[in-house]
N, C-alpha and C positions, 0 to 999 in steps of 0.2 A: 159826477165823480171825475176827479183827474188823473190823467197819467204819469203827470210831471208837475211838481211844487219846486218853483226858481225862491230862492230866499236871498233876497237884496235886488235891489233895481239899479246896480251901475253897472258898467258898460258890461261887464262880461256878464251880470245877470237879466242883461235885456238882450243881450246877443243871444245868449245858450235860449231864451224862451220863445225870441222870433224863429231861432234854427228846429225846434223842436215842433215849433208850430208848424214851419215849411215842414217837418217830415211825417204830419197828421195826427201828434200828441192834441191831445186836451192838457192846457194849462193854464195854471195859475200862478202869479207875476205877485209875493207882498213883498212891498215896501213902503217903512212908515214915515218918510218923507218924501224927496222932490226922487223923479226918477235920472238917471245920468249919472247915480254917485257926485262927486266932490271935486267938481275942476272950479277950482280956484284960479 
């Protein structure tokens, strides 16, 4: 089970899900393409 669902993988949703991990959440990271969001 998790404690924290991040929904999107760009910058702020792979931030908030490393930060939550440093603070000993269980989570889980979906996103249904590349991860980084959209830097063109």
């Amino acid at each position: 089970m998790y404690e924290v669902v991040v929904v999107g993988g760009g910058l702020a949703g792979v931030t908030a899900a490393l930060r939550a991990r440093e603070l000993g959440a269980e989570v889980a990271l979906v996103e249904r393409g590349r991860l980084g969001g959209h830097l063109y």
